[in-house]
N, C-alpha and C positions, 0 to 999 in steps of 0.2 A: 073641209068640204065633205059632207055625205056622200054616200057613192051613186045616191039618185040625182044629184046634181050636176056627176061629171057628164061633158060630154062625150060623144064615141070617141073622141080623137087621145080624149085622156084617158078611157079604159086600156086601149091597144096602143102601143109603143108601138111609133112605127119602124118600119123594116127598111135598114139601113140600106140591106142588099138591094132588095127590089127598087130600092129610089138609084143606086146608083147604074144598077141595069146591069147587074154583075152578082151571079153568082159563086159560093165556092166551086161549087161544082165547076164551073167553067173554065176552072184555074186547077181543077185538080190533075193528078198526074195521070196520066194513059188509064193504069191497070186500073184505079181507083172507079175513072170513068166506066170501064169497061165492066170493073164489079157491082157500080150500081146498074149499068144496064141486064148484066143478068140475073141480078135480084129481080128486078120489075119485070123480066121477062117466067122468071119462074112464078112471082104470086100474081099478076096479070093471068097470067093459064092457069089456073092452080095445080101448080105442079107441087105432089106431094114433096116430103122436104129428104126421106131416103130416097125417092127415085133421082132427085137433083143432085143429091151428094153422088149417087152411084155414077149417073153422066157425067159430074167432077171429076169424077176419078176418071174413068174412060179418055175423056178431054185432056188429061194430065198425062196421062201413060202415051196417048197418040205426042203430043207435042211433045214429050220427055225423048220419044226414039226420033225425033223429027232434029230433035238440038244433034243429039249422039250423031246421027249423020253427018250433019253439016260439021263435027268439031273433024 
């Protein structure tokens, strides 16, 4: 079959996720979740990508003295 002949259903393989209404994401683990939402939160604002590492670290060092406490 030429490829003018497929229909749209045979060009795109459909998406098993989306049929079952479940993505991975929705099954992923806490931090996973949490690291895509602050990817989309940094390229949604276009937050340069050293100013976001440098709040990384910021973010790192506050909850790092925040564990130390509590042990």
């Amino acid at each position: 079959m030429s490829k003018l002949n497929k229909t749209e259903s045979d060009k795109v393989p459909p998406n098993t996720v989306e049929q079952e209404g479940t993505s991975s994401l929705d099954t992923a683990a806490d931090d996973i979740k949490l690291a895509v939402d602050l990817i989309y939160l940094f390229e949604s604002n276009k937050i340069d990508a050293q100013v976001a590492l440098s709040a990384i670290e910021i973010v790192k060092a506050d909850l790092m003295s925040k564990l130390d406490k509590v042990e």
